[in-house]
N, CA and C of each residue as an Amber inpcrd file, in Angstrom:
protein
   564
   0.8060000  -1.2040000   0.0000000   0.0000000   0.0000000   0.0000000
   0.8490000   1.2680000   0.0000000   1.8850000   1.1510000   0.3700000
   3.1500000   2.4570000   0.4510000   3.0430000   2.9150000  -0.4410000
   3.0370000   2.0180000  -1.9350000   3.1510000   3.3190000  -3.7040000
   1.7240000   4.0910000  -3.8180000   0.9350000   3.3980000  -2.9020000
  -0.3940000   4.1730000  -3.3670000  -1.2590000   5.5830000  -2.3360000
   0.2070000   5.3100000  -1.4050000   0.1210000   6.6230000  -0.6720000
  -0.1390000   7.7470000  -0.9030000   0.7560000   8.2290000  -1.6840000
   0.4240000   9.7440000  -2.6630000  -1.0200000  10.2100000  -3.0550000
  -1.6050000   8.8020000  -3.8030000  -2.9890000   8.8540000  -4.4590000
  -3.6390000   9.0950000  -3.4300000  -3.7970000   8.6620000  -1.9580000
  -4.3660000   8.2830000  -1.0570000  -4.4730000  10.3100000  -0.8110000
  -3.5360000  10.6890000  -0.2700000  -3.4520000  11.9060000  -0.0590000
  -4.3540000  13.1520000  -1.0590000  -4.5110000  12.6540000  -2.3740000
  -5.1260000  13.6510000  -3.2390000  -6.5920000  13.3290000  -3.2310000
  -6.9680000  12.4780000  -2.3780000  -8.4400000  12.0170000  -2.3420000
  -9.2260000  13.1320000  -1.4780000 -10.6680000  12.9110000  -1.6690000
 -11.4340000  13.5710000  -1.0620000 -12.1850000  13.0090000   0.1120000
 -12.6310000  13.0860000   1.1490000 -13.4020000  12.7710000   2.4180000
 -14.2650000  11.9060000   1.6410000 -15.0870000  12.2860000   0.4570000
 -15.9920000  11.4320000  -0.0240000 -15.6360000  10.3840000  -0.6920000
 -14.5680000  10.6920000  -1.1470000 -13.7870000   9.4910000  -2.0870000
 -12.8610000   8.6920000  -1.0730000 -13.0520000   8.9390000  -0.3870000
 -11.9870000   8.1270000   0.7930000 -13.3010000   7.0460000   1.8860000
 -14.4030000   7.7350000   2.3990000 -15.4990000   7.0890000   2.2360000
 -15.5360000   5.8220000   1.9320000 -16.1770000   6.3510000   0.2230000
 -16.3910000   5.1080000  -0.6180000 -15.7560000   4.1210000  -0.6600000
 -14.3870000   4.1430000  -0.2040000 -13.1370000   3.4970000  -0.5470000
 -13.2390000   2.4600000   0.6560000 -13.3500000   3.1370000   1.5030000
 -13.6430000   2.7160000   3.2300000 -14.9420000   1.8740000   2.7960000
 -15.8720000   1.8070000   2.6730000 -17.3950000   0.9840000   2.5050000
 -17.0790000  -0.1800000   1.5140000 -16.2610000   0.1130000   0.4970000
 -15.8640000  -0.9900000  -0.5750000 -14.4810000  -2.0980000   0.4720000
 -13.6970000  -1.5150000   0.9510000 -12.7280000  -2.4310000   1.4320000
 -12.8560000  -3.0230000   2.7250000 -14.1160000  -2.7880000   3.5560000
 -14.7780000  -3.1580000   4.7030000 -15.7530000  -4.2790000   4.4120000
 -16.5420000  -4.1000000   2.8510000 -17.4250000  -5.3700000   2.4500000
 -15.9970000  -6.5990000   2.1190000 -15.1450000  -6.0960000   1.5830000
 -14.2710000  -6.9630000   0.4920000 -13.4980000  -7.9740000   1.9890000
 -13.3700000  -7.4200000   3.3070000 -12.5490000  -7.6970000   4.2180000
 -13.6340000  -8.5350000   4.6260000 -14.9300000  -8.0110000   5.2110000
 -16.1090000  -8.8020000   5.9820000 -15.9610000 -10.0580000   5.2210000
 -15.8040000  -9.9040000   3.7130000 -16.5240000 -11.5990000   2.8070000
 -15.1360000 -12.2760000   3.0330000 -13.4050000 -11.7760000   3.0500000
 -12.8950000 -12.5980000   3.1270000 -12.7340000 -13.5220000   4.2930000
 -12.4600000 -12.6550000   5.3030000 -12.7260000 -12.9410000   6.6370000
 -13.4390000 -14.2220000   7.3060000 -14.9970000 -14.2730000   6.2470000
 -16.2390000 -14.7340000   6.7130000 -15.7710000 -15.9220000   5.8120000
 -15.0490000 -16.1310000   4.8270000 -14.4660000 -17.4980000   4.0930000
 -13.0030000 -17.8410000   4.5450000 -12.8450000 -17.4930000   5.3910000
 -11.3100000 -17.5220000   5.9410000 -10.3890000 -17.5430000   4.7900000
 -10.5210000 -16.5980000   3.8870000  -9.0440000 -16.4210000   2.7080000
  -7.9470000 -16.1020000   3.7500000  -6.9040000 -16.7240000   3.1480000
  -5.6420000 -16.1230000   3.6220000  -4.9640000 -15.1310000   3.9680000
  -5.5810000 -14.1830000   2.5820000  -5.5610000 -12.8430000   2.3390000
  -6.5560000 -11.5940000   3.1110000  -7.3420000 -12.4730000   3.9020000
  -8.2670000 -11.3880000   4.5990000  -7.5030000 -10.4050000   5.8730000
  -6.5680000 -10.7840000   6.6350000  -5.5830000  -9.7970000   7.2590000
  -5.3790000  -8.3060000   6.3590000  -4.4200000  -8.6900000   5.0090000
  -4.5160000  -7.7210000   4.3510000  -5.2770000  -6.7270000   3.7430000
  -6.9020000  -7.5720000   3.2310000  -7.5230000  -6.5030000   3.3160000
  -8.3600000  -5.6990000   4.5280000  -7.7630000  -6.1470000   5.4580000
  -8.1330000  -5.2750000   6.6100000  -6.9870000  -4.2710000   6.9630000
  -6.0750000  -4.6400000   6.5690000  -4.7020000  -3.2510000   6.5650000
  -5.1620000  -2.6030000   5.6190000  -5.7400000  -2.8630000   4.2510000
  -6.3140000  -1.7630000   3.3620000  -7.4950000  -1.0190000   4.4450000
  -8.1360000  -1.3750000   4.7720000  -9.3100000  -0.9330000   5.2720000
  -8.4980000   0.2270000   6.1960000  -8.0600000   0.2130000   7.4310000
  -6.9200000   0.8120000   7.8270000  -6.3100000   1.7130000   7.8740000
  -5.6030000   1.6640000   6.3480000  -5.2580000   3.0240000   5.2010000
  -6.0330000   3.8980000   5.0330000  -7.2480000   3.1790000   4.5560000
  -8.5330000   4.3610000   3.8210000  -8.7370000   5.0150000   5.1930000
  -9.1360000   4.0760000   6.8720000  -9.3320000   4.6020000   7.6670000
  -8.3960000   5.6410000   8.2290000  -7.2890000   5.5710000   8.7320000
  -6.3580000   6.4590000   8.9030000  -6.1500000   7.4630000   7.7870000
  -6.6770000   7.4180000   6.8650000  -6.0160000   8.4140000   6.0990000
  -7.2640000   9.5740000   6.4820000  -8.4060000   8.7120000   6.3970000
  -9.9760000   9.5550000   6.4170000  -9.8010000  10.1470000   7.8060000
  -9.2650000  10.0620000   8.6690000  -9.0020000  10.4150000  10.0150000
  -8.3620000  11.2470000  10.1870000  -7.5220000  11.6890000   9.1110000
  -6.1630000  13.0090000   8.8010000  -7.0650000  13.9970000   8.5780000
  -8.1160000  13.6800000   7.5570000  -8.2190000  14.4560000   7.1490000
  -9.7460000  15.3150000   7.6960000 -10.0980000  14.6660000   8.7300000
 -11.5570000  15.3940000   9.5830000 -11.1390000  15.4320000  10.6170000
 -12.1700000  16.3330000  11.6400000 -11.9580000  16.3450000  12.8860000
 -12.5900000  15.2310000  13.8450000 -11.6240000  15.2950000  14.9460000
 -12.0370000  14.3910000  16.3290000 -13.4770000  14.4900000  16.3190000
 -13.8740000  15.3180000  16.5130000 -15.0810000  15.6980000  17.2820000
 -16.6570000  15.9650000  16.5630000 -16.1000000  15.4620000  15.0960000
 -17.2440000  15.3600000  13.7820000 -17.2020000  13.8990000  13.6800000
 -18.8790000  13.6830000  13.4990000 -19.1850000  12.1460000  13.7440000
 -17.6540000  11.7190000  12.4050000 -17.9360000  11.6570000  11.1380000
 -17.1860000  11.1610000  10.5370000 -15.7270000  10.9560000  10.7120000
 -15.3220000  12.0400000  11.4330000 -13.4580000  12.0510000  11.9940000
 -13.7500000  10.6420000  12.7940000 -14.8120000  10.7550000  14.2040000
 -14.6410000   9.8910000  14.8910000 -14.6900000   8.3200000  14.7660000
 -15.5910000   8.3850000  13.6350000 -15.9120000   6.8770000  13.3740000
 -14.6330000   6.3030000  12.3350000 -13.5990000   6.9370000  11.8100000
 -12.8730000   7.2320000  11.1450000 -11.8740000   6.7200000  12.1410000
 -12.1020000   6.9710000  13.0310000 -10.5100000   6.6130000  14.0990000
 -11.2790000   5.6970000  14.5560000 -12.2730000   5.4120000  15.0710000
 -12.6750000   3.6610000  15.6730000 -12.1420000   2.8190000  14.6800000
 -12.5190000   3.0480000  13.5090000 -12.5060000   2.1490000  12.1790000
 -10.8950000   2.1550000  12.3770000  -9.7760000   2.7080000  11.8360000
  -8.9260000   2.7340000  11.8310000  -7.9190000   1.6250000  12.8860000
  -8.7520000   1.9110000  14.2090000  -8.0600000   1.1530000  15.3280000
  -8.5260000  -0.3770000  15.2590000  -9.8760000  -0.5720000  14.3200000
 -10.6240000  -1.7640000  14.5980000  -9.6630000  -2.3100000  13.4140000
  -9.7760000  -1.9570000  12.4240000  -9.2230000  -2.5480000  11.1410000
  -7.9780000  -2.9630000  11.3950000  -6.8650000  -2.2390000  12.4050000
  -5.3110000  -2.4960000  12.4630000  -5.6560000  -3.8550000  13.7210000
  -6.8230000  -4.0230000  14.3600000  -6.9780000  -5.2260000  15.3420000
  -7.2390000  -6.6980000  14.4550000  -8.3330000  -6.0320000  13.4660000
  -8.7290000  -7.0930000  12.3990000  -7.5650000  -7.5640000  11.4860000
  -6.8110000  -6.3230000  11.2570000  -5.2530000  -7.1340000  10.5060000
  -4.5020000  -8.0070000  11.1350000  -4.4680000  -8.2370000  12.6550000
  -3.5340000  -8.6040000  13.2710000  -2.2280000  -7.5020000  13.3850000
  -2.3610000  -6.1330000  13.5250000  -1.3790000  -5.1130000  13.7240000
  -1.5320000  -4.7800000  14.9660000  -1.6710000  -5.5540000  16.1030000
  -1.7510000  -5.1960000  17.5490000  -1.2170000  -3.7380000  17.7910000
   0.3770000  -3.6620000  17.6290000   1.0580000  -2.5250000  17.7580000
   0.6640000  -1.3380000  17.0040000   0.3000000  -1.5360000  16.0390000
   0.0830000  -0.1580000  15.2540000  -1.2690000   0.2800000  15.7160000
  -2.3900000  -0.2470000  15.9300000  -3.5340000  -0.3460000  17.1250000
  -3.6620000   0.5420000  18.0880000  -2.2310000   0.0750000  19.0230000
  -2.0260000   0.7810000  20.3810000  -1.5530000   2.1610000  19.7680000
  -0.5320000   2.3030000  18.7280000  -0.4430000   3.3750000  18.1650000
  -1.2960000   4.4970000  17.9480000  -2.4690000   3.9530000  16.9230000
  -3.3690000   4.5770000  16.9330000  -4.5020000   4.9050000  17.7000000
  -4.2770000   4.3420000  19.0370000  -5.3910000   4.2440000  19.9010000
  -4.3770000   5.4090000  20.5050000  -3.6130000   5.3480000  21.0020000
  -2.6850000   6.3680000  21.8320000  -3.2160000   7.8310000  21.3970000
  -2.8830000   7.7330000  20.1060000  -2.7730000   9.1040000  19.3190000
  -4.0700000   9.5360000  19.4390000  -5.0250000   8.5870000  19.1260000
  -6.5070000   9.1950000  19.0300000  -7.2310000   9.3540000  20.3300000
  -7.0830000   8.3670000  21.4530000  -7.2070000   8.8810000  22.7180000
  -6.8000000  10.1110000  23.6440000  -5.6520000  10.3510000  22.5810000
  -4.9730000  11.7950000  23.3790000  -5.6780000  13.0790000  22.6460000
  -6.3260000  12.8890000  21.8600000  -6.9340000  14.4770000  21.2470000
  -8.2910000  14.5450000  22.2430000  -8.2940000  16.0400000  22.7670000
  -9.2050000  16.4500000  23.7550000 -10.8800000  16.3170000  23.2300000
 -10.5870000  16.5020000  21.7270000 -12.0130000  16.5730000  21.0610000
 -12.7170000  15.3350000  20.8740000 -12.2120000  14.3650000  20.8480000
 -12.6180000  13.3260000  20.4920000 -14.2250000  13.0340000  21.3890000
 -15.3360000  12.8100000  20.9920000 -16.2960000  12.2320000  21.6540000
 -16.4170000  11.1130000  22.7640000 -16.7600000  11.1060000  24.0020000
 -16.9570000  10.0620000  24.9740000 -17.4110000   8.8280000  24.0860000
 -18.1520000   9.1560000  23.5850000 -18.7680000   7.5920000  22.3490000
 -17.6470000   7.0400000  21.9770000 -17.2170000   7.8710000  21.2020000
 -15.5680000   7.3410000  20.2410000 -14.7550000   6.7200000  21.3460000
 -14.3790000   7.7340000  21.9160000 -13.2500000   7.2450000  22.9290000
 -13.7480000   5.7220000  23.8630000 -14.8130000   5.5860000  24.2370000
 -15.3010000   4.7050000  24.9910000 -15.7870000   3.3330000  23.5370000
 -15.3220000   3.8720000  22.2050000 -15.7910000   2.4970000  21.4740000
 -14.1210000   2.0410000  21.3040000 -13.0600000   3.1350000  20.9160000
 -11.5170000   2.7430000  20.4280000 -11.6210000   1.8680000  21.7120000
 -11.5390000   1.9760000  23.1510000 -11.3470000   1.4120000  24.1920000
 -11.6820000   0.0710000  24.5070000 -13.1000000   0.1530000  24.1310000
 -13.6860000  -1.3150000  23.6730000 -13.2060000  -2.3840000  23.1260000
 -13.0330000  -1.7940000  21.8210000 -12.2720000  -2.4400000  20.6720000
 -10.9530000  -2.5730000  21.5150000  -9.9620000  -2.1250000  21.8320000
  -8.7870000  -2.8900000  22.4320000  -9.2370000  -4.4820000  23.6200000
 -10.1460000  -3.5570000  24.5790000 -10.5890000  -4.1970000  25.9260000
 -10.2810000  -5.8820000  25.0210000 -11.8320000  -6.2190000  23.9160000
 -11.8660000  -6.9540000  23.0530000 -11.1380000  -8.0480000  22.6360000
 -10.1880000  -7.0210000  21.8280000  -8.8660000  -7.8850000  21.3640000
  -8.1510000  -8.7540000  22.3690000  -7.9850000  -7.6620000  23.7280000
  -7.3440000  -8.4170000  24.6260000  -7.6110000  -9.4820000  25.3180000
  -9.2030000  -9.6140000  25.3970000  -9.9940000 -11.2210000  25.9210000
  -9.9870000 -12.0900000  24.2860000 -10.0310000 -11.4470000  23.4010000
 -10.1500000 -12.5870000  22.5780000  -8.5970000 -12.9260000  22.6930000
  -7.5830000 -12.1260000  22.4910000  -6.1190000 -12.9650000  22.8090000
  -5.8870000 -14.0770000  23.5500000  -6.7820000 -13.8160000  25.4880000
  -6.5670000 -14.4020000  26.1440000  -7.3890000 -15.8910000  26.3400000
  -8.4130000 -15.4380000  25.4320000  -9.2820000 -16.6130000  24.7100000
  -8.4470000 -17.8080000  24.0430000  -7.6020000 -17.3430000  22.9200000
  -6.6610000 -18.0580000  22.2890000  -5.8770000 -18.8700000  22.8880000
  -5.6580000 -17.9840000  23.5380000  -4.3270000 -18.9410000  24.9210000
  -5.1080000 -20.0520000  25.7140000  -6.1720000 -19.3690000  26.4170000
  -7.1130000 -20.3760000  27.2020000  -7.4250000 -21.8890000  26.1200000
  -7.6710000 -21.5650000  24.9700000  -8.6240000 -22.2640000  23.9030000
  -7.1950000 -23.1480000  23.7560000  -5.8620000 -23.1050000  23.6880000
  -4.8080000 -24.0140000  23.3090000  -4.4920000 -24.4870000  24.6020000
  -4.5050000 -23.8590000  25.7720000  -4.3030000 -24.5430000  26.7180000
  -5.4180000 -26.0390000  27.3060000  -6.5230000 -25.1780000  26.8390000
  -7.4350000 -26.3260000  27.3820000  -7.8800000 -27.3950000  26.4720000
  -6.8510000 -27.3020000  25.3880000  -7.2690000 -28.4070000  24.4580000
  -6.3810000 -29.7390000  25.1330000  -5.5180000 -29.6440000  25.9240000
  -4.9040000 -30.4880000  26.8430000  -5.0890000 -31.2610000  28.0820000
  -6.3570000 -31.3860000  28.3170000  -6.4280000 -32.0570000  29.7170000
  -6.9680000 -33.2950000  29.6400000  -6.9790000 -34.1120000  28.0980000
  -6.8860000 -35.4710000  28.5460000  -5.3410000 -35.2760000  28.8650000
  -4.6290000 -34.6850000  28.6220000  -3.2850000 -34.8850000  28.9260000
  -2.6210000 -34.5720000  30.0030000  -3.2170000 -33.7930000  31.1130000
  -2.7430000 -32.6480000  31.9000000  -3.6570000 -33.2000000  33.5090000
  -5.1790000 -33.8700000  33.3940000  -6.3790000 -33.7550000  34.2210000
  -6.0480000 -33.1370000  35.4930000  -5.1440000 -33.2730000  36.0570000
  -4.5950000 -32.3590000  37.9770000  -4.5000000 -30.8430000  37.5350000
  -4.4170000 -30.9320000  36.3020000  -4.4630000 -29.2080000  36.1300000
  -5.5340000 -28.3120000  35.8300000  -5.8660000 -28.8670000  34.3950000
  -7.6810000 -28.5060000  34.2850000  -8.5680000 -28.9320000  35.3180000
  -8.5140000 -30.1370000  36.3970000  -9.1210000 -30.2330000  37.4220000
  -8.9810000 -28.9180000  38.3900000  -7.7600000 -28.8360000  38.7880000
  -7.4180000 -27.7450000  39.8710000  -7.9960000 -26.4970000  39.4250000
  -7.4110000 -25.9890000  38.2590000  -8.2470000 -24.7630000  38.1390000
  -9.1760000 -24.8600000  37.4720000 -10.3690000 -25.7360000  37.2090000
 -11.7550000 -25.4690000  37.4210000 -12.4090000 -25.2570000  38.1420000
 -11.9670000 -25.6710000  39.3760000 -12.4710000 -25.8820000  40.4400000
 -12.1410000 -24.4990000  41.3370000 -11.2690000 -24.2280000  40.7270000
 -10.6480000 -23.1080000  41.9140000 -11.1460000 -21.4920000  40.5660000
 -11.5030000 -21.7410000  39.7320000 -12.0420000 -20.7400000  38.7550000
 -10.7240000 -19.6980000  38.9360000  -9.7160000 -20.1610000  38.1750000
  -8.6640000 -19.4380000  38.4410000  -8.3450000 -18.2950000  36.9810000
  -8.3620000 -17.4140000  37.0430000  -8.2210000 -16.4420000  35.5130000
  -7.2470000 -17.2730000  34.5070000  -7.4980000 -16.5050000  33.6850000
  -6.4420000 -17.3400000  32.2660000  -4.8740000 -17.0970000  32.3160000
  -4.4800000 -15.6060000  32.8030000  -3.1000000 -16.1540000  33.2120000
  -2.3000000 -16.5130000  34.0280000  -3.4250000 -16.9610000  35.5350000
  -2.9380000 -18.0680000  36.3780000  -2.6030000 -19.2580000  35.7730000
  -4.0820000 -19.8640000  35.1340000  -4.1320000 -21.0960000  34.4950000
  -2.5040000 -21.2300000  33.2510000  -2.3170000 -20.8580000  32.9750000
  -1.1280000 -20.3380000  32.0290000   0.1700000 -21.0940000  33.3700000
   0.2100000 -19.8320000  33.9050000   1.0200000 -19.9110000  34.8240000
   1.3880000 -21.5400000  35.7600000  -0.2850000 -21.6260000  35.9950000
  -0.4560000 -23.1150000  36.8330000   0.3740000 -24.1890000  35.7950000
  -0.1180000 -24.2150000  34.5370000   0.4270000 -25.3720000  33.5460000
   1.5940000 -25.0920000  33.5210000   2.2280000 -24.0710000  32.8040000
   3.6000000 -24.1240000  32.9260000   4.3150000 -24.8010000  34.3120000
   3.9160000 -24.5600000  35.8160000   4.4990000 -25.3230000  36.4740000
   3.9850000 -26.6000000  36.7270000   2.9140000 -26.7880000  36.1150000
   3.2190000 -28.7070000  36.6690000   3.8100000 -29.1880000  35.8040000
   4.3970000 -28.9290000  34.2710000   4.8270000 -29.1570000  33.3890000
   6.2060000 -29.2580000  34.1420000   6.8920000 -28.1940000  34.7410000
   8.1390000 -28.1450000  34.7700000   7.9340000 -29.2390000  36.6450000
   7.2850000 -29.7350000  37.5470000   7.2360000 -30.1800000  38.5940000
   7.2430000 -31.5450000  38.4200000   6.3470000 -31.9150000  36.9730000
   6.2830000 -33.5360000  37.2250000   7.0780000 -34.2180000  36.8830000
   7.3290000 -35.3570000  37.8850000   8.3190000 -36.3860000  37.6100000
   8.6440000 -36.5940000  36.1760000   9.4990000 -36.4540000  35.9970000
  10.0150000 -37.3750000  34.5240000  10.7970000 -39.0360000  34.6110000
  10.1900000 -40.0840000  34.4320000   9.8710000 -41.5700000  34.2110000
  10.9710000 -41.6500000  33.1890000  11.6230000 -42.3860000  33.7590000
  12.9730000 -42.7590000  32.8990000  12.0290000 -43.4840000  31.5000000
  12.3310000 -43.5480000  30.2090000  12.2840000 -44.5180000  29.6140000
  11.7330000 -45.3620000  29.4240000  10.9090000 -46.2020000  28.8440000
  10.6280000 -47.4270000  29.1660000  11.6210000 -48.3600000  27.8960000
  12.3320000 -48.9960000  27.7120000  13.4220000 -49.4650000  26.9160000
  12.5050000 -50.9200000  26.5560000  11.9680000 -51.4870000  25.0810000
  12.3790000 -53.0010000  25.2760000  13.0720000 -53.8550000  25.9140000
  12.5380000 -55.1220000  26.0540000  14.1330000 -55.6520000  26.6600000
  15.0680000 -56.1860000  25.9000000  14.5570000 -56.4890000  24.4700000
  15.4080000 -57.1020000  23.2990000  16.2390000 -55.5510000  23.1690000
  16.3830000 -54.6030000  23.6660000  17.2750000 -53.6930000  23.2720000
  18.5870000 -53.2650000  24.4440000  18.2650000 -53.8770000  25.2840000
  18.9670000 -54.1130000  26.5600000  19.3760000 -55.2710000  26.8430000
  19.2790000 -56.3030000  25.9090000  19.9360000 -57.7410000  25.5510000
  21.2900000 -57.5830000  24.5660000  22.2930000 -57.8430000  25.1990000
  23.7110000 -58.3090000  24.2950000  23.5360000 -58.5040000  22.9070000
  23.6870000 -57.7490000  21.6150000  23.6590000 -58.4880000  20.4410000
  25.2490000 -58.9390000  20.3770000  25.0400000 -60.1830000  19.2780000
  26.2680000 -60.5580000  18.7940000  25.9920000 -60.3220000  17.5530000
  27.0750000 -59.7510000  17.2690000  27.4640000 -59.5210000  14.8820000
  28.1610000 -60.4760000  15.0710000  27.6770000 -60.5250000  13.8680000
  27.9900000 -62.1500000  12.8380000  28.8680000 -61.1840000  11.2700000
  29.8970000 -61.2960000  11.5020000  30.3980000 -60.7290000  10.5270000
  30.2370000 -61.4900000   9.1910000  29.7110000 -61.2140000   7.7020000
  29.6800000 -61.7960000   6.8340000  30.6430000 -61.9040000   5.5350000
  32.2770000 -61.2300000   6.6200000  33.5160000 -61.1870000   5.8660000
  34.2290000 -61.9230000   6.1050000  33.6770000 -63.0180000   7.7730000
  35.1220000 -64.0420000   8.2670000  35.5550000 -63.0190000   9.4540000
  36.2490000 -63.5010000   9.3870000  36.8660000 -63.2470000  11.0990000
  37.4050000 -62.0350000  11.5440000  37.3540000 -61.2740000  12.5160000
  37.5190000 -59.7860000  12.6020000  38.9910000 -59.9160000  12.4830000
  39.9300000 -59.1900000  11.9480000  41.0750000 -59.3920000  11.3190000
  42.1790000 -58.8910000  12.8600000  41.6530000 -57.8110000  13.3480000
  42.4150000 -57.8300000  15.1590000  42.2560000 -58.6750000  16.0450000
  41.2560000 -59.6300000  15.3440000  40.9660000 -60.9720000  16.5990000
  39.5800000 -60.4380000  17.7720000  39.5030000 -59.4660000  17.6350000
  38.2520000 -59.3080000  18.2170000  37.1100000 -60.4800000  17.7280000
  36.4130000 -60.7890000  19.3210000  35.0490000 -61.9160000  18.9980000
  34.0310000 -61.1020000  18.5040000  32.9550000 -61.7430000  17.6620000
  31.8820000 -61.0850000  17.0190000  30.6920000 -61.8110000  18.1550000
């Protein structure tokens, strides 16, 4: 999107808009088919948003919804950081609307339980493997990055069980050399 910066800049609020409504359907349908490519068109979305955000004010519905969008779209890309970026920047202008400000906020709050969702959702795919752990903290309704915390240490606490070895592999082989006789006199 960097070469198409320039263009981006000579646009109009209305043409930046449109642009925004077209790359928000194009992101929703990929998204909703899991393309590969749907991250990216949510960094387009993003662009149009941040750019539409330059160019209005905080405190006019369109500036504002302009910077939600912006912060939502860099969450929907997977741009965590650029997110906080733009949440920073747009949280710090005085004009900004309680609405706005209390939706950018949201939208992070969000991200951050669905993150911790993720983690929970891989951790707990483990307790036929784990049961003293998913037992313990079910029971004890312990938050997600206790539970985190809890697994990592029974992981690192439980016994480790030597081995279990065949016994044909802990039995003496003899080689049978199929050249004749080991030539240093060593027995086969």
């Amino acid at each position: 999107m960097t070469g198409a910066q320039p263009v981006l800049m000579d646009l109009s609020e209305d043409e930046l808009d449109t642009l925004v409504s077209i790359a928000i359907r194009r992101a929703e349908i990929l998204a909703e088919s899991q393309a590969p490519n749907a991250n990216e068109a949510w960094y387009e979305v993003m662009i149009y948003e941040e750019r539409l955000a330059a160019l209005t004010r905080p405190e006019d519905v369109p500036g504002g919804i302009a910077r939600v969008g912006a912060v939502t779209a860099a969450l929907a890309a997977g741009r965590r950081d650029k997110a906080l970026r733009l949440a920073s920047s747009y949280l710090a202008e005085d004009s900004l609307s309680s609405e706005r400000r209390a939706a950018i906020q949201r939208a992070l709050k969000e991200e951050q339980i669905r993150a911790r969702g993720d983690l929970h959702e891989r951790i707990w795919r483990m307790p036929s493997l784990y049961p003293s752990v998913a037992d313990r903290i079910d029971k004890q309704g312990i938050s997600t990055d206790q539970h985190a915390l809890a697994f990592v240490d029974y992981i690192r606490s439980r016994p480790r069980p030597a081995p279990q070895l065949p016994s044909s592999v802990l039995q003496p082989v003899r080689l049978q050399s199929q050249f004749g006789p080991d030539p240093m006199g060593r027995a086969h």
